[in-house]
C-alpha positions as CSV (number, residue, x, y, z in Angstrom):
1,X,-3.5,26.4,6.4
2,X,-2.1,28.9,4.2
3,X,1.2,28.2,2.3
4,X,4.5,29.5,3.4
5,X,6.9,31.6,0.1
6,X,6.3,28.6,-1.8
7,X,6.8,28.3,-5.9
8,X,2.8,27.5,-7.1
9,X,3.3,25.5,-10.2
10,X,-0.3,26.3,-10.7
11,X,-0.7,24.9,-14.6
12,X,1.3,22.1,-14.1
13,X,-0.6,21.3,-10.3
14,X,-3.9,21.7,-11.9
15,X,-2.9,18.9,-14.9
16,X,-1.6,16.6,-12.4
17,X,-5.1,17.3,-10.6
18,X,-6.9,16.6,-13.4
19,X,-5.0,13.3,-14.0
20,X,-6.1,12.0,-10.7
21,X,-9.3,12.3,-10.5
22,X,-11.8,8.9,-11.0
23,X,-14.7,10.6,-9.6
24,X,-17.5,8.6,-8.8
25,X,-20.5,11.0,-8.3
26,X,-21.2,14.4,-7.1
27,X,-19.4,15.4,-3.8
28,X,-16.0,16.4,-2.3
29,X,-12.8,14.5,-4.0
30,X,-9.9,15.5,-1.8
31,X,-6.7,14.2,-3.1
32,X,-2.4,15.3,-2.0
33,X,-2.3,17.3,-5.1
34,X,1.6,17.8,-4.2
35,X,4.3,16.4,-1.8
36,X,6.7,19.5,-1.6
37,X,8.7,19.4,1.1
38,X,10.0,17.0,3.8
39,X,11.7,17.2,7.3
40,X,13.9,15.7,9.7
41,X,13.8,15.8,13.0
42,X,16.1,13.5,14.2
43,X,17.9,10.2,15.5
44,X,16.9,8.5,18.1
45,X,17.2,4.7,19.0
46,X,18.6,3.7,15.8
47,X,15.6,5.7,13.8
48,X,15.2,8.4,12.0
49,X,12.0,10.5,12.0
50,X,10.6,12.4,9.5
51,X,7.6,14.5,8.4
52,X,6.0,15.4,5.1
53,X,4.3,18.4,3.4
54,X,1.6,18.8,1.3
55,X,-0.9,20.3,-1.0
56,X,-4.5,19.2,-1.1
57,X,-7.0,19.9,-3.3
58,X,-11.0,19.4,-3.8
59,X,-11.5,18.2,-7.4
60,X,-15.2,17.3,-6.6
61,X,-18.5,18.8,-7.5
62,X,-19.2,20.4,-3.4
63,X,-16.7,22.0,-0.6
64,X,-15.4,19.6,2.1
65,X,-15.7,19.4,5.3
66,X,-12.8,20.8,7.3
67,X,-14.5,21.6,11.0
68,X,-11.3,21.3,13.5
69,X,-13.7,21.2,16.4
70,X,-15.7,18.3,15.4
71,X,-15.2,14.9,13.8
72,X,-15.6,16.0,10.6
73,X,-12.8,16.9,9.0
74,X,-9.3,14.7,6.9
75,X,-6.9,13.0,8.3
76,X,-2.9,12.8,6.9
77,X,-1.5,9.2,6.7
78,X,2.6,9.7,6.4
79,X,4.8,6.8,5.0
80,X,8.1,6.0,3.6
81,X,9.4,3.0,0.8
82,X,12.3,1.5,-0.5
83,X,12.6,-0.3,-3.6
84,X,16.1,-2.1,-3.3
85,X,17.7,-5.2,-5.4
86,X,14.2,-6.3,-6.8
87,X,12.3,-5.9,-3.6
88,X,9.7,-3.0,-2.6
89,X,8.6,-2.6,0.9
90,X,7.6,-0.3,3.3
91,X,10.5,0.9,6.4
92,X,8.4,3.1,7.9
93,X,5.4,5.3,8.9
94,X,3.7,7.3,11.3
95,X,0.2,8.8,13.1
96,X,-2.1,10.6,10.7
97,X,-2.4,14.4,11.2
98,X,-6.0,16.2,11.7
99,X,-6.8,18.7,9.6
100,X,-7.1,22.1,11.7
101,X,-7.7,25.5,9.5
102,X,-8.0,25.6,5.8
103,X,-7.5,28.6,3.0
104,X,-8.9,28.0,0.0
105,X,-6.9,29.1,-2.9
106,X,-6.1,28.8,-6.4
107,X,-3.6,25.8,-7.4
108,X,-5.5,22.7,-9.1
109,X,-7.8,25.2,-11.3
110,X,-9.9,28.5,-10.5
111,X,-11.3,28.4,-6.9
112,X,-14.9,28.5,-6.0
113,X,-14.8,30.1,-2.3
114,X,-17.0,27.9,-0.4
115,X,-20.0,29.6,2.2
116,X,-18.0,28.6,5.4
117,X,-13.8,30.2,5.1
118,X,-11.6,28.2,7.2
119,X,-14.0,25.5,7.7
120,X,-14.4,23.7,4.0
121,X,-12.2,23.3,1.3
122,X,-14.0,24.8,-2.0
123,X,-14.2,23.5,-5.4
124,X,-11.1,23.3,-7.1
125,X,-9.3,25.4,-4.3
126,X,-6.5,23.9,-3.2
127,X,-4.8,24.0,1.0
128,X,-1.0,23.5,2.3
129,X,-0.2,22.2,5.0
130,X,3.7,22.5,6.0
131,X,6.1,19.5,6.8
132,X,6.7,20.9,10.2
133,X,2.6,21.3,10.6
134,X,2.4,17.7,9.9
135,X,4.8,16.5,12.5
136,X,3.0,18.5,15.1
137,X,3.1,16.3,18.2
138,X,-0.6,18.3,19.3
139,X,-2.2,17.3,16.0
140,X,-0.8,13.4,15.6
141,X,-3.2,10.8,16.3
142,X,-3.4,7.4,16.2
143,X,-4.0,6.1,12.5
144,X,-5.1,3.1,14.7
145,X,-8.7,5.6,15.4
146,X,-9.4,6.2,11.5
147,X,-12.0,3.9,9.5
148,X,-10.0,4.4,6.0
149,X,-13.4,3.1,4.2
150,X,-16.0,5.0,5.6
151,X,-13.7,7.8,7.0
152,X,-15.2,7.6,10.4
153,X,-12.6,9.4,13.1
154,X,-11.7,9.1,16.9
155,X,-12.0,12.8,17.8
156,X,-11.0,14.5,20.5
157,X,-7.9,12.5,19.8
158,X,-8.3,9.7,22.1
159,X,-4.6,9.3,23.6
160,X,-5.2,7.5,26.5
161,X,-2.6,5.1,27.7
162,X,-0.2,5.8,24.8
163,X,3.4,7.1,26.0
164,X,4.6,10.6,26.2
165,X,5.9,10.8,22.8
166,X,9.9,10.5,22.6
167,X,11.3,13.1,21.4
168,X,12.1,13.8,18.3
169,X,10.8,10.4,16.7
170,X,7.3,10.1,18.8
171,X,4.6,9.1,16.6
172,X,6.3,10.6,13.5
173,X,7.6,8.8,10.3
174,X,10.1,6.4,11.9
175,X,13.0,4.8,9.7
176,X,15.5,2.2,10.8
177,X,18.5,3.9,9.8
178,X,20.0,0.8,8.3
179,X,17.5,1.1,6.1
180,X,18.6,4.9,4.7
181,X,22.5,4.7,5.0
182,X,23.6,5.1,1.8
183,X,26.7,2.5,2.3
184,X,24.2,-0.4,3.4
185,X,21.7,0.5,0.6
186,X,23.5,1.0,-2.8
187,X,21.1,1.1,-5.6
188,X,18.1,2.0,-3.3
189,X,15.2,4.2,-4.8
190,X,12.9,5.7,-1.9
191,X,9.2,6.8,-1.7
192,X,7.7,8.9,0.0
193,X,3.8,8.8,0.1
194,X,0.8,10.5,1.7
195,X,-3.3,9.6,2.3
196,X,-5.9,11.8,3.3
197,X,-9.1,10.6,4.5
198,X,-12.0,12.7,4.9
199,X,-15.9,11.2,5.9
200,X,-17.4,13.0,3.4
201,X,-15.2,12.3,0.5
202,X,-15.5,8.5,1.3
203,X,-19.3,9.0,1.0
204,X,-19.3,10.1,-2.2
205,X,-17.4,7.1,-3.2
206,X,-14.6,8.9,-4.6
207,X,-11.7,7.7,-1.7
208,X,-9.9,5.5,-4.2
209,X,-7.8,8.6,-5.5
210,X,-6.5,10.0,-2.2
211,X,-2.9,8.4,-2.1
212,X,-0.3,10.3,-3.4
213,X,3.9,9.3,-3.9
214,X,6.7,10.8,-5.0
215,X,10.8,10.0,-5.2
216,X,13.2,11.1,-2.9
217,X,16.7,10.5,-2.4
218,X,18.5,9.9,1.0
219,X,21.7,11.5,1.7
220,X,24.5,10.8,3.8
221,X,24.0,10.7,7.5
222,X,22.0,12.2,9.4
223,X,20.1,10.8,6.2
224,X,18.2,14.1,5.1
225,X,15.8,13.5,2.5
226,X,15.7,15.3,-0.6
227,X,13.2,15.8,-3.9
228,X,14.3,14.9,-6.7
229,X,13.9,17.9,-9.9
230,X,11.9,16.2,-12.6
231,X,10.1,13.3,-10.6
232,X,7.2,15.1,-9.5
233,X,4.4,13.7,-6.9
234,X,2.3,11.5,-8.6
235,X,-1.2,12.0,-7.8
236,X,-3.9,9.5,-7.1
237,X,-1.1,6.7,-6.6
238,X,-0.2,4.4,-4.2
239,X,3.6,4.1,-3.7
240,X,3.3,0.6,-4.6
241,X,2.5,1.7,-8.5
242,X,5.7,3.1,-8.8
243,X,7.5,-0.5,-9.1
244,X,5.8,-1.9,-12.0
245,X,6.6,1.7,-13.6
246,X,10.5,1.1,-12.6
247,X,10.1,-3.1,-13.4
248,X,7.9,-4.3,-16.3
249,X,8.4,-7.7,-14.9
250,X,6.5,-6.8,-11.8
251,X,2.7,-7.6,-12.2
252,X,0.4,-5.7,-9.9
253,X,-3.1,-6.5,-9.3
254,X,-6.2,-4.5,-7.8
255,X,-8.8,-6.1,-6.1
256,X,-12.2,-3.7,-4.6
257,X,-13.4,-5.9,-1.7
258,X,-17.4,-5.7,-1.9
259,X,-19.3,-2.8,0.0
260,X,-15.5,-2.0,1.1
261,X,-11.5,-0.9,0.1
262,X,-9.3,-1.6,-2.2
263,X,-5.8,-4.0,-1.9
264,X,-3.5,-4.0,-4.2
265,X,-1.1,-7.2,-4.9
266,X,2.6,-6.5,-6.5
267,X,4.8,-9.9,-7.5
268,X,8.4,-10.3,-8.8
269,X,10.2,-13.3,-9.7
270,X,13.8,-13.5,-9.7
271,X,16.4,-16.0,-11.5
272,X,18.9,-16.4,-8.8
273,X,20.7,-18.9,-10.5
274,X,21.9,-22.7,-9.9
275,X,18.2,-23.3,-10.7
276,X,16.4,-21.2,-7.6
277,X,13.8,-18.8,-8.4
278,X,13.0,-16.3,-5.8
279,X,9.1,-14.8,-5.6
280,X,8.7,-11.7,-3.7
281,X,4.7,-10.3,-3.3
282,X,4.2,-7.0,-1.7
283,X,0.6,-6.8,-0.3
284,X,-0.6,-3.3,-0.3
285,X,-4.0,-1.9,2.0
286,X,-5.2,1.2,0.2
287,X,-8.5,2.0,2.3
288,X,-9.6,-1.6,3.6
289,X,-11.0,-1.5,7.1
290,X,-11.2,-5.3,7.1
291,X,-7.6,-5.7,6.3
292,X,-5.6,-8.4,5.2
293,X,-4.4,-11.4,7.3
294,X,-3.4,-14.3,4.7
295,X,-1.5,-14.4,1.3
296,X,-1.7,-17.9,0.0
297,X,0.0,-19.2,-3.4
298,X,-0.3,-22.3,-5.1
299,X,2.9,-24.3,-4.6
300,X,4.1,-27.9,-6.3
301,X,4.5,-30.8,-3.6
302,X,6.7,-32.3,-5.4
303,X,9.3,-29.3,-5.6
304,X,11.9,-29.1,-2.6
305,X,10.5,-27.1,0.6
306,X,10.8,-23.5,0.5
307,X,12.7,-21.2,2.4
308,X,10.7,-18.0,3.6
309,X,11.1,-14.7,4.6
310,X,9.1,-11.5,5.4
311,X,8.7,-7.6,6.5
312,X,5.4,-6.4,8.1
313,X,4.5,-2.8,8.8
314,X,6.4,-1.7,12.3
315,X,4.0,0.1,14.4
316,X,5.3,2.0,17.3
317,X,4.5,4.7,19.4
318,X,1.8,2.6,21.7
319,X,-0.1,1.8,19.0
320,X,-2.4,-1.2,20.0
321,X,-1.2,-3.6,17.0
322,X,1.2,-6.6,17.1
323,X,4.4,-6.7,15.7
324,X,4.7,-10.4,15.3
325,X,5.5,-12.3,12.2
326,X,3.1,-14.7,10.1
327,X,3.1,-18.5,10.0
328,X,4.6,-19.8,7.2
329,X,3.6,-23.1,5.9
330,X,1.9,-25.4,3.5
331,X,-1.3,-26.2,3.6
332,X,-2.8,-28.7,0.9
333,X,-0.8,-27.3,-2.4
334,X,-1.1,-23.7,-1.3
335,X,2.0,-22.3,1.0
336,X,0.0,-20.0,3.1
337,X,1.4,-16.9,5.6
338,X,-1.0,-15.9,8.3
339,X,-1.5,-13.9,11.4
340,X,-3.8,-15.0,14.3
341,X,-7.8,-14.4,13.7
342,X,-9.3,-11.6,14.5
343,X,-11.5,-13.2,17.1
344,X,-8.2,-14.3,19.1
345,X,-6.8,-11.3,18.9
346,X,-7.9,-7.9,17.5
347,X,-4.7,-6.5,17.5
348,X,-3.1,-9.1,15.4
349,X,-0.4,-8.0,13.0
350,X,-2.9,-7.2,10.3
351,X,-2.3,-5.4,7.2
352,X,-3.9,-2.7,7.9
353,X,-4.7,0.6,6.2
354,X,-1.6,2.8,4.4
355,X,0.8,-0.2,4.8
356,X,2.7,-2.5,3.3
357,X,3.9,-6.0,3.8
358,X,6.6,-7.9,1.9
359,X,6.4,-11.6,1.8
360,X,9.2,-13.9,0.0
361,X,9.7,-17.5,-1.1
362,X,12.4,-19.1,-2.6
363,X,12.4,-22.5,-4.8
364,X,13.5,-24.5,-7.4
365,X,10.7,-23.6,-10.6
366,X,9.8,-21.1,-12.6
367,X,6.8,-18.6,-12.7
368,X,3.3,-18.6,-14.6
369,X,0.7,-16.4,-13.6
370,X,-1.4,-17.8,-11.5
371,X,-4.2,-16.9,-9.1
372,X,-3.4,-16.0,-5.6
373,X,-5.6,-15.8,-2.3
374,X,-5.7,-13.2,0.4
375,X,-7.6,-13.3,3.6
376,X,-9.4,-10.9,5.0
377,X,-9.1,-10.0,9.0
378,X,-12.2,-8.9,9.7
379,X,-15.9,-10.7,8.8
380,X,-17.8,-9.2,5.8
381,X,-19.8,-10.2,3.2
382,X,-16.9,-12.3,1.3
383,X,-13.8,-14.4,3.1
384,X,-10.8,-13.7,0.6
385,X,-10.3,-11.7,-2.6
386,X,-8.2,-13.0,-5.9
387,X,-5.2,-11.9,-7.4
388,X,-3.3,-12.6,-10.3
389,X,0.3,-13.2,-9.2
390,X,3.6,-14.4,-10.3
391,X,3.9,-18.2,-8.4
392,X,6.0,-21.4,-8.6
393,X,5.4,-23.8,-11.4
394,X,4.2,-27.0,-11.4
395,X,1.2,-27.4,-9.1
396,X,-1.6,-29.6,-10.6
397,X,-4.3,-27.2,-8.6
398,X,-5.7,-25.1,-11.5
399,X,-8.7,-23.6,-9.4
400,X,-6.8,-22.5,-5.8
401,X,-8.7,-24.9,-3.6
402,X,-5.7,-26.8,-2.0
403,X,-6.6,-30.5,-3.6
404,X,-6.1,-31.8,-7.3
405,X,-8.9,-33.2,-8.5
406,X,-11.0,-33.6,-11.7
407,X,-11.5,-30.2,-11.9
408,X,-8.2,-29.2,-12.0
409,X,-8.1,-31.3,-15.1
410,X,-10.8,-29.9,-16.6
411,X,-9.5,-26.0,-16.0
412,X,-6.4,-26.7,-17.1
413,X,-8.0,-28.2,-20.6
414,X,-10.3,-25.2,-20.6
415,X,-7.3,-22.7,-20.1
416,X,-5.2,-24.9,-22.7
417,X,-8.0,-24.7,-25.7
418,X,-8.1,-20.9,-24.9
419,X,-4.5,-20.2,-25.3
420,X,-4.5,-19.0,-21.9
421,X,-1.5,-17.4,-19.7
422,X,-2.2,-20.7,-17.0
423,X,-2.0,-23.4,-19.6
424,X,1.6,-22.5,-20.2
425,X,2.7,-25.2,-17.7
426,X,6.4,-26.4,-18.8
427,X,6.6,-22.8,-18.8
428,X,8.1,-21.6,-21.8
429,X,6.6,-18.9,-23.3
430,X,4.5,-21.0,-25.7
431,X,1.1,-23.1,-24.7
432,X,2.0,-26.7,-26.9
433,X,1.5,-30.3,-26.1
434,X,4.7,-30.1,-24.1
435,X,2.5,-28.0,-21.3
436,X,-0.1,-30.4,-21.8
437,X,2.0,-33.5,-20.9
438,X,3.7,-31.7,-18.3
439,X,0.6,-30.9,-16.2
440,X,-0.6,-34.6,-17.0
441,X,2.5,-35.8,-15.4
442,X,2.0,-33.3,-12.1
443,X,-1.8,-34.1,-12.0
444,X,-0.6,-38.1,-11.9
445,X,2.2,-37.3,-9.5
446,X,-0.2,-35.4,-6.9
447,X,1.8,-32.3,-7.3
């Protein structure tokens, strides 16, 4: 679609561009070159909804595909965080907008017209798509009928036995409004973020660049949100990057799932005082079809019982997918949260693709990095991916498995001759005998 009177930064667009791009081999590499405006339609129920707009651009070595009339073409993923007193999480999303019409144009370098106008986006053209486009009720689907790893699509949009939309929140970005007022959230940064997915793109293996984010502020009600001059969108990046940025403390972890997505794993942990530690993980689906449907963490058995808490994506608008909570509990020395297997239930509350969920623990010792566990929802070639996270101190289990055995012991000694980040057990900062006699004692103790 071509863009509206709009200011085309076309230097600073085509460095950003640049920036983003992790090519893996010859092909298309759509990516939301820029988030440049942002609408809001309205209250309804307690929620706001809103829309986003957006360049795109083709930084790959062959036009993409962009056929309105056939499955072959992107799709828009829309969503909205909030990064408030040490937490990040996600309040809201919405359906994913087809691609209809494209213009190729100059923006993210000089533009090589492809053979088919209005049908493929060239090389290094760029297209805009408006925030009132992308809130089109005609052209929302249900993000629910998108493959995110192999970009496979549900088209003709496949609407059968979802609602009438309501009006003006339907199947738009939807946002408890307790979550933008200003007086309820002092302090609060907010994100907005958008993901295209396109078949041919994800072919090429070059899908791991096509999140983009950038920060907003939220005024007053009816809670319009603004860009902010100076924090432009940040290209090839998840949302969920943008809190290690804002918090060194945070440590955020990458995992690529094997012949599939990515998931990304963001922990805090927070001295509450009085001698509490609070750990907060925010589990993040980039393009993972198989999805996520465990976090597990080792945990000491000989430190007090936890108390919990957690925010999963809300889906809404007669999307098929639960909105039920994990379990919460402990399992060997690991405190595990889970949803119900796939083969149960299909529609379990998932971390699915474009979201994500915050988990939270709170208890009485202090972090070490440690390796953490999720769970994958649907079968593949591997059960669960590893992460290195912030966790609890004090657990004897060195190698994840639930039980402390003798080789615990003997990773714990092999971490400890090493100088490694684990071995520092007390913790203190420093990796001395007193770590040494600490995880002794926990190893005797069964912790």
């Amino acid at each position: 679609m071509a863009p509206r009177l709009l200011n085309l930064r076309t230097a600073a667009a085509a460095s950003l561009c640049a920036a983003a791009s992790t090519r893996a081999g010859p092909g298309p590499d759509v990516v939301i070159a820029d988030i440049f405006e942002t609408t809001r339609w309205g209250t309804r129920d307690g929620f706001t909804a809103y829309t986003l707009g957006n360049y795109s651009c083709n930084l790959g070595t062959s036009p993409a595909n962009w056929y309105r009339d056939t499955p072959n073409h992107p799709v828009f993923g829309q969503a909205i965080y909030r990064l408030k007193d040490g937490r990040f999480e996600q309040v809201g999303q919405g359906f994913v907008k087809h691609a209809f019409a494209v213009s190729s144009f100059n923006y993210c370098g000089t533009c090589q017209f492809p053979p088919n106008p209005n049908q493929q986006l060239g090389v290094n053209c760029a297209d805009a798509y408006t925030a009132s486009l992308n809130g089109d009720y005609v052209r929302l689907g249900p993000k629910s009928q998108v493959n995110p790893f192999s970009g496979s699509i549900t088209f003709p949009i496949n609407l059968t036995g979802y609602p009438t939309p309501d009006a003006p929140i339907g199947r738009r970005i939807q946002v408890a409004n307790i979550d933008l007022d200003p007086a309820l959230n002092p302090g609060a940064r907010y994100f907005v973020e958008m993901h295209i997915i396109a078949a041919d793109d994800a072919a090429a293996g070059n899908a791991l660049n096509n999140a983009s984010f950038r920060e907003v502020s939220v005024g007053n009600a009816p809670f319009s949100l603004s860009l902010i001059p100076g924090r432009p969108t940040r290209v090839g990046l998840s949302a969920i990057d943008a809190w290690p940025e804002i918090d060194p403390s945070v440590v955020l972890s990458s995992a690529d799932i094997p012949g599939e997505g990515r998931l990304k794993l963001a922990s805090k942990a927070t001295d509450l005082g009085n001698g509490l530690w609070r750990y907060t993980y925010a589990l993040y689906n980039l393009n993972s079809q198989r999805a996520a449907a465990s976090l597990s963490i080792p945990i000491s058995l000989c430190a007090p019982t936890p108390t919990t808490e957690q925010r999963l994506p809300r889906w809404h608008s007669g999307e098929p997918y639960a909105n039920t909570p994990w379990s919460a509990s402990i399992i060997g020395s690991r405190f595990v949260w889970q949803t119900e297997d796939a083969s149960a239930n299909p529609n379990a509350s998932a971390v699915r693709w474009g979201t994500l969920a915050r988990f939270e623990l709170v208890t009485s010792t202090p972090p070490v990095r440690r390796t953490t566990t999720i769970g994958f929802f649907e079968p593949g070639e591997t059960e669960d991916a590893h992460f290195e996270a912030l966790v609890p101190s004090g657990s004897a289990d060195m190698d994840g498995d639930g039980f402390s055995d003798f080789f615990d012991f003997d990773a714990f000694v092999a971490a400890f001759e090493v100088g490694a980040p684990e071995a520092d057990f007390a913790p203190d900062g420093f990796i001395d005998f007193f770590d040494f006699d600490a995880y002794v004692t926990a190893f005797e103790q069964g912790c």
